[in-house]
N, CA, C and O atoms as a CHARMM CRD file, in Angstrom:
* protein
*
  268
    1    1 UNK  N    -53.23100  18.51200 -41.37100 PROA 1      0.00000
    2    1 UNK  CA   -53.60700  17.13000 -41.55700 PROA 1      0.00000
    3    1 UNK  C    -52.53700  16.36300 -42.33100 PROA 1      0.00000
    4    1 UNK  O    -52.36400  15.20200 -41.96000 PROA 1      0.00000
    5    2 UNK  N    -51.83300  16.78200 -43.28100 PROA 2      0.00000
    6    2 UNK  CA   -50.75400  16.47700 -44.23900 PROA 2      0.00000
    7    2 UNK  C    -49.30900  15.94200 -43.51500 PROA 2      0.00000
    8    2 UNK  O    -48.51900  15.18300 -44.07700 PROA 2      0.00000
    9    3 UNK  N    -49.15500  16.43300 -42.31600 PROA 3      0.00000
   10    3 UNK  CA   -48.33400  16.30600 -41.01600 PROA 3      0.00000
   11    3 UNK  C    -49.11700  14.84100 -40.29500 PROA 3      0.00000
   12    3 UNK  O    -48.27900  14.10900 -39.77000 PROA 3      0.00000
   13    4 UNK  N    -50.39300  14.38500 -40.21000 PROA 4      0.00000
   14    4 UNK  CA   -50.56500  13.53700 -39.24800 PROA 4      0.00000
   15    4 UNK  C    -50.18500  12.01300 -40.16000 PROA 4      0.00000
   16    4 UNK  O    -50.70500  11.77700 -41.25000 PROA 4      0.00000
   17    5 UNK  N    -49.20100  11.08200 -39.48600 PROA 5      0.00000
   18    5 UNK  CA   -48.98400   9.97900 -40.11100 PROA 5      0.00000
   19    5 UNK  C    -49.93600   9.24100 -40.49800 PROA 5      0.00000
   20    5 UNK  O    -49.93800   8.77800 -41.63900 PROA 5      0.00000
   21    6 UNK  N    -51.13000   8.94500 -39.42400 PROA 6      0.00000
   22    6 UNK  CA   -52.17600   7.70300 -39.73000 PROA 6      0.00000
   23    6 UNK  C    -53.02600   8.60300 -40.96200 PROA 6      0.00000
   24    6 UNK  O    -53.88800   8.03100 -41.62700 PROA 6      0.00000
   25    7 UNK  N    -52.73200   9.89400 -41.16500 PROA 7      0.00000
   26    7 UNK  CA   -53.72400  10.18400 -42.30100 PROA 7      0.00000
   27    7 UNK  C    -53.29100  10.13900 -44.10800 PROA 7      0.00000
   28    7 UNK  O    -53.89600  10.15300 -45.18000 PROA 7      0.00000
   29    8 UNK  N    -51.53500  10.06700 -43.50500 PROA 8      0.00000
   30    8 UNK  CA   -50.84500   9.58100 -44.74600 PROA 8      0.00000
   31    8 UNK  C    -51.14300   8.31600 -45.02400 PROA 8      0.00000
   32    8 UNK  O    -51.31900   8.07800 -46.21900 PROA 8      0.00000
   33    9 UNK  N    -51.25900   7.37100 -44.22200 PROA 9      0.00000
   34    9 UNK  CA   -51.93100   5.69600 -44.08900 PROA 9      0.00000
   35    9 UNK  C    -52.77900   5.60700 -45.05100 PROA 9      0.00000
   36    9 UNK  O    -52.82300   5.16600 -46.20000 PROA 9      0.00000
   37   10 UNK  N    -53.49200   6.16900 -44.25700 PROA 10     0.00000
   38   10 UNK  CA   -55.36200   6.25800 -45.34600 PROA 10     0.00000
   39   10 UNK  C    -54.95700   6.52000 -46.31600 PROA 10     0.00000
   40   10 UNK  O    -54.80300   5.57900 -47.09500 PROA 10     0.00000
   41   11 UNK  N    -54.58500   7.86800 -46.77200 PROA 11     0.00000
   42   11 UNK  CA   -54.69800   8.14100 -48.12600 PROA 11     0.00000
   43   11 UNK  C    -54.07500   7.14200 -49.08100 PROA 11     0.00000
   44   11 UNK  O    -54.57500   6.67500 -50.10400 PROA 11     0.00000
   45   12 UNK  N    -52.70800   6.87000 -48.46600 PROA 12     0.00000
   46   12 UNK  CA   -52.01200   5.90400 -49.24900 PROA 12     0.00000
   47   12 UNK  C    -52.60800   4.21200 -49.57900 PROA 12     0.00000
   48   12 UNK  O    -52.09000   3.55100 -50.47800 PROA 12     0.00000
   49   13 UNK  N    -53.79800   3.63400 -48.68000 PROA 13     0.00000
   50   13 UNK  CA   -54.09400   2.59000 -48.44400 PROA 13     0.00000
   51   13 UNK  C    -55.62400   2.99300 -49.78900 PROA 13     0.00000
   52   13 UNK  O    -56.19600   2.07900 -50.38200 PROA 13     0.00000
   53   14 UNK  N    -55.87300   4.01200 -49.92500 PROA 14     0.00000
   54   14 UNK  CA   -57.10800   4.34100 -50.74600 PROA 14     0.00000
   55   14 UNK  C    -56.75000   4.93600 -51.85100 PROA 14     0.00000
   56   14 UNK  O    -57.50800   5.11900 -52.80400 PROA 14     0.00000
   57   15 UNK  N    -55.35600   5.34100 -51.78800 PROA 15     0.00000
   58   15 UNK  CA   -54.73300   4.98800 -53.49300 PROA 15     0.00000
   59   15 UNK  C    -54.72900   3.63600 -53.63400 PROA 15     0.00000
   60   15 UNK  O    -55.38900   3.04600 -54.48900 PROA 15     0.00000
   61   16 UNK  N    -54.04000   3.13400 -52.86400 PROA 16     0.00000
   62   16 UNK  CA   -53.60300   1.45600 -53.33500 PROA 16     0.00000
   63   16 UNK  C    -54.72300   1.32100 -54.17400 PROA 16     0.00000
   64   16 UNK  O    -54.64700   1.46500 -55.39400 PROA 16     0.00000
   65   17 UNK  N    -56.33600   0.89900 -53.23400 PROA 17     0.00000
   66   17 UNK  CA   -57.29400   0.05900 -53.78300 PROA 17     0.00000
   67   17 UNK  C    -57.71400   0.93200 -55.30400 PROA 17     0.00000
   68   17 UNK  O    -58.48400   0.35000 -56.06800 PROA 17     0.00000
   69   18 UNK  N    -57.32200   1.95900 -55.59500 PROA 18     0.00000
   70   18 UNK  CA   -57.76100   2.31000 -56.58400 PROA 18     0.00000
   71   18 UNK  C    -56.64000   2.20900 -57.97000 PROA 18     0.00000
   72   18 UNK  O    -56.78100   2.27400 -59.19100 PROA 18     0.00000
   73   19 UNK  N    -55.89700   2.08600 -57.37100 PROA 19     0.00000
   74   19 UNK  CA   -54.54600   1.62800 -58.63300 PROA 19     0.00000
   75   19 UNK  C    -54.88700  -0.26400 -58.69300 PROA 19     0.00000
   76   19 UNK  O    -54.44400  -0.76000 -59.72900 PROA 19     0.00000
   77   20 UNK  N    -55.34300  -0.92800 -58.07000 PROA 20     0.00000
   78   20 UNK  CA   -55.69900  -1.88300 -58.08700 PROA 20     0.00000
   79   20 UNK  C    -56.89700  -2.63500 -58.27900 PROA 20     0.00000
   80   20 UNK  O    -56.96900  -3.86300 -58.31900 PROA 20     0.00000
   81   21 UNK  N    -57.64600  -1.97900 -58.37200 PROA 21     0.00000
   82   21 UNK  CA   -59.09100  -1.55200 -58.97200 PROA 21     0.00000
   83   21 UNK  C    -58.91200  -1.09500 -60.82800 PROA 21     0.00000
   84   21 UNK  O    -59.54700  -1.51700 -61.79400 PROA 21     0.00000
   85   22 UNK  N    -58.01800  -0.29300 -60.76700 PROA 22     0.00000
   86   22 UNK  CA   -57.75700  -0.10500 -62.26500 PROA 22     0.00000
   87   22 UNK  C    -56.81700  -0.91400 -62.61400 PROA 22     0.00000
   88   22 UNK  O    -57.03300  -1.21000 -63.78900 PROA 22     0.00000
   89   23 UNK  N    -55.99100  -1.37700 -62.27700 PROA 23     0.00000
   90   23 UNK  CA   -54.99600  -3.27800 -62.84600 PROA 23     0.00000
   91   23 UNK  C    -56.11900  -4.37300 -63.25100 PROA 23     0.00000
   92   23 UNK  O    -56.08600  -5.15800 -64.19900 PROA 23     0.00000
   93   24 UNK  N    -57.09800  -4.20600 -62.28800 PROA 24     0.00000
   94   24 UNK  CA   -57.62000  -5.46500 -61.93300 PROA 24     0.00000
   95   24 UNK  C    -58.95500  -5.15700 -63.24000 PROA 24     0.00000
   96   24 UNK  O    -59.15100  -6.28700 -63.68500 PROA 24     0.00000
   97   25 UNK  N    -59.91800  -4.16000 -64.01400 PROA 25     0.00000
   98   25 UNK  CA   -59.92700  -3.37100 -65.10400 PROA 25     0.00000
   99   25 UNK  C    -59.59800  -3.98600 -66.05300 PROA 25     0.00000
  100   25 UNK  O    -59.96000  -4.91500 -66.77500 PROA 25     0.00000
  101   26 UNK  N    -58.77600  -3.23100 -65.90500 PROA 26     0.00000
  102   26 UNK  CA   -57.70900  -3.21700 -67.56100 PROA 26     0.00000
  103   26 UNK  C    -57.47200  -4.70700 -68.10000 PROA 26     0.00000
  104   26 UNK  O    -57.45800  -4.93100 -69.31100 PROA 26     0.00000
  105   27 UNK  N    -57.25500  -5.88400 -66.98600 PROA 27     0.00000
  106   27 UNK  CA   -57.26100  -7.29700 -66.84600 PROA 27     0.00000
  107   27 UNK  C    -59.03200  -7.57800 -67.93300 PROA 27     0.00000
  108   27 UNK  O    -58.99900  -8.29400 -68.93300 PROA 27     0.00000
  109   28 UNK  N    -60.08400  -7.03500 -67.57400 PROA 28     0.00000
  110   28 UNK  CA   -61.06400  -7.29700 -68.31300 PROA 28     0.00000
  111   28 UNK  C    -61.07500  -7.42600 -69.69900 PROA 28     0.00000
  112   28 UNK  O    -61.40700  -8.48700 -70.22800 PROA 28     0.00000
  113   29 UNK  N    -60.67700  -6.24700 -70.46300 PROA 29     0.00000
  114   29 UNK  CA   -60.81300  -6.36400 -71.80700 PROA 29     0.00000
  115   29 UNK  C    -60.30600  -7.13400 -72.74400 PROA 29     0.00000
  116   29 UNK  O    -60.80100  -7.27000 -73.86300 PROA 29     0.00000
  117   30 UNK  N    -58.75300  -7.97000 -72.12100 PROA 30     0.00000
  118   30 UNK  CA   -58.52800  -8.83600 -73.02100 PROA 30     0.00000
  119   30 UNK  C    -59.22000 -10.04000 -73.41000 PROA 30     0.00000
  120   30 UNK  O    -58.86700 -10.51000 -74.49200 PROA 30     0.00000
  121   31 UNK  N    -60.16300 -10.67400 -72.74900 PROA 31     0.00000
  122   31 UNK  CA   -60.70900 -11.15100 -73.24600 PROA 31     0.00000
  123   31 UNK  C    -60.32300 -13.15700 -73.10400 PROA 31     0.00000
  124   31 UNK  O    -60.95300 -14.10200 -73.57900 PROA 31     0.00000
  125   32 UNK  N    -59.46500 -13.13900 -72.53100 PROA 32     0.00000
  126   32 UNK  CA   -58.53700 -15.04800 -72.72900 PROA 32     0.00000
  127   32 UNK  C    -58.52700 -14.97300 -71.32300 PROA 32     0.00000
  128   32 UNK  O    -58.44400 -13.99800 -70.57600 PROA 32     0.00000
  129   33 UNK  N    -58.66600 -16.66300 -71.01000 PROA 33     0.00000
  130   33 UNK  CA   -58.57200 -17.11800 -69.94000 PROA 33     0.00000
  131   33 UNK  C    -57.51900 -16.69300 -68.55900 PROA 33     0.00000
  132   33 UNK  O    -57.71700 -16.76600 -67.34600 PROA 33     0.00000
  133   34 UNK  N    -56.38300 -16.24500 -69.33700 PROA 34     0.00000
  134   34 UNK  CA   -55.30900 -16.05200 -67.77800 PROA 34     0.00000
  135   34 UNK  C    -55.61900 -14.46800 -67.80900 PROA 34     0.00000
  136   34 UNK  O    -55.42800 -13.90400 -66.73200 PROA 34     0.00000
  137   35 UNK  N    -55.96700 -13.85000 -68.63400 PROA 35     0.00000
  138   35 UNK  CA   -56.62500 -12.78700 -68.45100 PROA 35     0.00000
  139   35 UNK  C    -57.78300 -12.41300 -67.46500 PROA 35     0.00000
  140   35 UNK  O    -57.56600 -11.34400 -66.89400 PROA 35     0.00000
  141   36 UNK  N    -58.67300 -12.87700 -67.20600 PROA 36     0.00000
  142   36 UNK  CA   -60.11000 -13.76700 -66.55700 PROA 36     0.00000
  143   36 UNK  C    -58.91700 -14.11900 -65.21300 PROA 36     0.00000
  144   36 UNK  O    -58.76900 -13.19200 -64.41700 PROA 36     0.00000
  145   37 UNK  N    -58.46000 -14.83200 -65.07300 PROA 37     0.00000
  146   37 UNK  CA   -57.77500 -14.91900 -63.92800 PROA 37     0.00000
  147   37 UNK  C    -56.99400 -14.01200 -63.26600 PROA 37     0.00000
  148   37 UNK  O    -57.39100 -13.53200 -62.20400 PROA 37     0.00000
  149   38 UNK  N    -56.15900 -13.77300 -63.64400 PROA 38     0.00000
  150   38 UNK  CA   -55.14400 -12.43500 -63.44600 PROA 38     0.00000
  151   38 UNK  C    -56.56100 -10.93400 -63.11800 PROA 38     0.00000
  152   38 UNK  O    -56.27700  -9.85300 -62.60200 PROA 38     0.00000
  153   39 UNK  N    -57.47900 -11.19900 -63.42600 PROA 39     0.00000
  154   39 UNK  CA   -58.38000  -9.79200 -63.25800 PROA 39     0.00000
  155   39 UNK  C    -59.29500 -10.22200 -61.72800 PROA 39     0.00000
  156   39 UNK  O    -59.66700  -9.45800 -60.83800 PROA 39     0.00000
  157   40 UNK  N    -59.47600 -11.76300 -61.84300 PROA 40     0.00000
  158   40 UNK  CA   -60.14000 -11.90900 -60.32900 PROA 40     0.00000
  159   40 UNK  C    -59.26900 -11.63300 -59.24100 PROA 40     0.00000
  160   40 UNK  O    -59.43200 -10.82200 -58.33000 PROA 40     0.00000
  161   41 UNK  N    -58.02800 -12.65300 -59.51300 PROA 41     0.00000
  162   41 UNK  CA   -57.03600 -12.21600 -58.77500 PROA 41     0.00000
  163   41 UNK  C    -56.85200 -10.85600 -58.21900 PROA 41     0.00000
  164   41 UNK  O    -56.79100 -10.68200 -57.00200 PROA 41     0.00000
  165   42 UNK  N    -56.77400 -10.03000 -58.94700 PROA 42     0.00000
  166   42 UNK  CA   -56.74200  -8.52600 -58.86300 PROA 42     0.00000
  167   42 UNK  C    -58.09800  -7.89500 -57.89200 PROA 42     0.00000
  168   42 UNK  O    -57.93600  -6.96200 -57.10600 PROA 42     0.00000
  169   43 UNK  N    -59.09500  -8.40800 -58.05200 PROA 43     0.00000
  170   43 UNK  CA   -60.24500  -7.92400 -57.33200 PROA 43     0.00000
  171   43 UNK  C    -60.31500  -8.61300 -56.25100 PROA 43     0.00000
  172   43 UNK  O    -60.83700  -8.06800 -55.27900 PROA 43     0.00000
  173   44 UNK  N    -59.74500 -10.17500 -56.10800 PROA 44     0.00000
  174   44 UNK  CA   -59.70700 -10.20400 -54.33200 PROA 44     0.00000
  175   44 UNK  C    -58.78300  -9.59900 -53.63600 PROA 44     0.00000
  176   44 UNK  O    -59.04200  -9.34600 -52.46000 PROA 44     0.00000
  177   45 UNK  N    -57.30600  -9.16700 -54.26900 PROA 45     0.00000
  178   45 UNK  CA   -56.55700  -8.07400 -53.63600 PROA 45     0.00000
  179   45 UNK  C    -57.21900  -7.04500 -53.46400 PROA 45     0.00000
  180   45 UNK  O    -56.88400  -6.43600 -52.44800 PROA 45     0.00000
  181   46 UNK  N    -58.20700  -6.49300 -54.17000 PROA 46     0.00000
  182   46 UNK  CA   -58.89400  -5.13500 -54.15800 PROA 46     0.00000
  183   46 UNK  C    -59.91200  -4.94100 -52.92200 PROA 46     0.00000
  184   46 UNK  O    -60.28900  -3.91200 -52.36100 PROA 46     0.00000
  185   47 UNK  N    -60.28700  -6.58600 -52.65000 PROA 47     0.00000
  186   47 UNK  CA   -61.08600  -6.81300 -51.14700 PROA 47     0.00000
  187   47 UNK  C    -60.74500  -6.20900 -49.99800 PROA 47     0.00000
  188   47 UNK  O    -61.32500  -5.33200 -49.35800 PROA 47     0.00000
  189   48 UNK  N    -59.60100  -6.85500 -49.78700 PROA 48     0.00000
  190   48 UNK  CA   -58.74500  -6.94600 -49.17400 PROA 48     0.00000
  191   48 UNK  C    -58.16200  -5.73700 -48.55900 PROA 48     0.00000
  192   48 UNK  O    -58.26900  -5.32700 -47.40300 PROA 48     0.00000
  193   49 UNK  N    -57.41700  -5.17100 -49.73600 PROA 49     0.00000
  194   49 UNK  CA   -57.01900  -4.01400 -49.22800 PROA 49     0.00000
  195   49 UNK  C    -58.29400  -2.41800 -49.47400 PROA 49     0.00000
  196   49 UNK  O    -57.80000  -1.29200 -49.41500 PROA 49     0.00000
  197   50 UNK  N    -59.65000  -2.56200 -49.69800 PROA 50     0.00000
  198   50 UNK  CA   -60.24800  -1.94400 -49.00200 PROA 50     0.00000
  199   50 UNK  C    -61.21800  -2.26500 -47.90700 PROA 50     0.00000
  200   50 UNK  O    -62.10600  -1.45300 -47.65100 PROA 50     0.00000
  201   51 UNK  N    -61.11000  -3.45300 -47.20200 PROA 51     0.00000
  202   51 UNK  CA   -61.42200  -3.74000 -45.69000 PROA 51     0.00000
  203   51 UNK  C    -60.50800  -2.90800 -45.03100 PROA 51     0.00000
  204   51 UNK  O    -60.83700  -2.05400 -44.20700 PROA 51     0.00000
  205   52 UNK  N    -58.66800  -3.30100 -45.60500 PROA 52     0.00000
  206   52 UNK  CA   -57.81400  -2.32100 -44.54600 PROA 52     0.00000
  207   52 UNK  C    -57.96900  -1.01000 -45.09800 PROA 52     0.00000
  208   52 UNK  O    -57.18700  -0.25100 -44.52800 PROA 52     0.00000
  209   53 UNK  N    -58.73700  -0.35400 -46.07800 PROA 53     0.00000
  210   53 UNK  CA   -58.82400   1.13400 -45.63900 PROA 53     0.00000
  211   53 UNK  C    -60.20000   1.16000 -45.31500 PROA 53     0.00000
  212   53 UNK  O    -60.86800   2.01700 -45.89300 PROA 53     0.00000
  213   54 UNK  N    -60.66200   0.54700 -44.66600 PROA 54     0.00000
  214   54 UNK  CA   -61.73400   0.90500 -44.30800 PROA 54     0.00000
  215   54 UNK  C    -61.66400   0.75500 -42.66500 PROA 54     0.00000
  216   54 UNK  O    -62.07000   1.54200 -41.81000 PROA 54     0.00000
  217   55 UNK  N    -61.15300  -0.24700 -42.54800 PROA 55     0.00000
  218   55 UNK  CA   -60.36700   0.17600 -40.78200 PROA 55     0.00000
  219   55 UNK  C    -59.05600   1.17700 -40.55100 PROA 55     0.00000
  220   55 UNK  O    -58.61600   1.34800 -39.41400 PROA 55     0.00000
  221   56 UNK  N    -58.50500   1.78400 -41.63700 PROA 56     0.00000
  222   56 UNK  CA   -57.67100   2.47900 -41.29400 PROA 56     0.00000
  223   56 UNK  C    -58.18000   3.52400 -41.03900 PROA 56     0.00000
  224   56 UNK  O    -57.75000   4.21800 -40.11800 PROA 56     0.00000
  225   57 UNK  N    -59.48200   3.98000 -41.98400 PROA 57     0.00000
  226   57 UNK  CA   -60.89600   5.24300 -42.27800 PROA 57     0.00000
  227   57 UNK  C    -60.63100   5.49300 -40.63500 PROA 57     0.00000
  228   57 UNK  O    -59.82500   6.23900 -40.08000 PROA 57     0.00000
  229   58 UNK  N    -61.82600   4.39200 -39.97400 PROA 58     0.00000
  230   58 UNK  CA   -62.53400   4.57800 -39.09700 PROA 58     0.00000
  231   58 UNK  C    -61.74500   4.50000 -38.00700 PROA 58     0.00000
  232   58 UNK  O    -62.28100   4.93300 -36.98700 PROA 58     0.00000
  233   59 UNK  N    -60.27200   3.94900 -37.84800 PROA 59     0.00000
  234   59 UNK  CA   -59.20900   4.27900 -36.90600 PROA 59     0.00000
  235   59 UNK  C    -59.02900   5.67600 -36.48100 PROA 59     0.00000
  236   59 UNK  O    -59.15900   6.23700 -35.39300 PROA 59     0.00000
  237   60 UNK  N    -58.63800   6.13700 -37.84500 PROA 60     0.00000
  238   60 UNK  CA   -58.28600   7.98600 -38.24800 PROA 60     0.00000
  239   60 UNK  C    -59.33700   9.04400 -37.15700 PROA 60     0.00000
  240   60 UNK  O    -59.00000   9.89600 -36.33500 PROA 60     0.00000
  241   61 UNK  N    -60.86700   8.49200 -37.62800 PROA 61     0.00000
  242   61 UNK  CA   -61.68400   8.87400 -37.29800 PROA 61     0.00000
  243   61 UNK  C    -61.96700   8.54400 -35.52700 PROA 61     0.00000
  244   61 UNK  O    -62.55100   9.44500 -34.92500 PROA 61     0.00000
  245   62 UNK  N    -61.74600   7.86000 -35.08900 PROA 62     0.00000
  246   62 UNK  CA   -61.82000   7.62400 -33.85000 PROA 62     0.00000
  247   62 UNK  C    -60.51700   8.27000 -33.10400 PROA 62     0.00000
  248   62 UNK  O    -60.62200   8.82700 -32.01200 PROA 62     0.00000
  249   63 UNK  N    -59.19100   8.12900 -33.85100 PROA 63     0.00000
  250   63 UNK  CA   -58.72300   8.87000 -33.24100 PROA 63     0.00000
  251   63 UNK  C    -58.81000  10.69400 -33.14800 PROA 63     0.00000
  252   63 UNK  O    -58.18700  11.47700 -32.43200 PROA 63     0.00000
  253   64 UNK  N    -59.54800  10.85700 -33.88600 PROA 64     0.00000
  254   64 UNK  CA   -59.60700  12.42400 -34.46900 PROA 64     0.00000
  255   64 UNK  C    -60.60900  12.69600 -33.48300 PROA 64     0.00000
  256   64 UNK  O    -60.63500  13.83400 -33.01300 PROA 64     0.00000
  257   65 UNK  N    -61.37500  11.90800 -33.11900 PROA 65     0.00000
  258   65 UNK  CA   -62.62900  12.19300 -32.11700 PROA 65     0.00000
  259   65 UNK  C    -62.24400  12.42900 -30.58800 PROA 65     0.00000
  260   65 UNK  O    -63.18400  12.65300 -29.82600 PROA 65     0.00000
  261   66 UNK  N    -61.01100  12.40100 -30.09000 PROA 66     0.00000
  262   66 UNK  CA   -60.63900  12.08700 -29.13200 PROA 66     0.00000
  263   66 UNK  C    -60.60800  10.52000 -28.15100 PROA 66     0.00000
  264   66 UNK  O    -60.35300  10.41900 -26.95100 PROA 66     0.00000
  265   67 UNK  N    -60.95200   9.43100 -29.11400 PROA 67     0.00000
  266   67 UNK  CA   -60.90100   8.30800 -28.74100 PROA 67     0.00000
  267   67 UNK  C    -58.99300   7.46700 -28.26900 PROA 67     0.00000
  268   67 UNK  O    -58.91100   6.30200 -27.87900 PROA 67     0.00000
């Protein structure tokens, strides 16, 4: 599996949202306004890029099915 490209995709697309998920975090505790911004910011990137692993998921998976 470590050999198939679209499964390096995924994994790499479901690190992203989680290194960005924890930016977007860490943005919480300070507490001041561009802080508050800079952390939403961070969570609509976090949208974003887990819609695309979530079609990359079910790509993987369809192709794994013989689709």
């Amino acid at each position: 599996m470590l050999q198939d490209p679209l499964f390096l995709l995924v994994a790499a697309a479901c690190i992203a949202v989680v290194v960005i998920l924890a930016i977007g975090i860490s943005y919480f505790g300070k507490g001041d306004l561009e802080s508050a911004k800079k952390s939403n910011k961070m969570m609509q990137w976090r949208i974003g890029a887990q819609a695309l692993a979530v079609v990359l998921i079910l790509l993987f998976l369809w192709m794994r099915s013989g689709g």
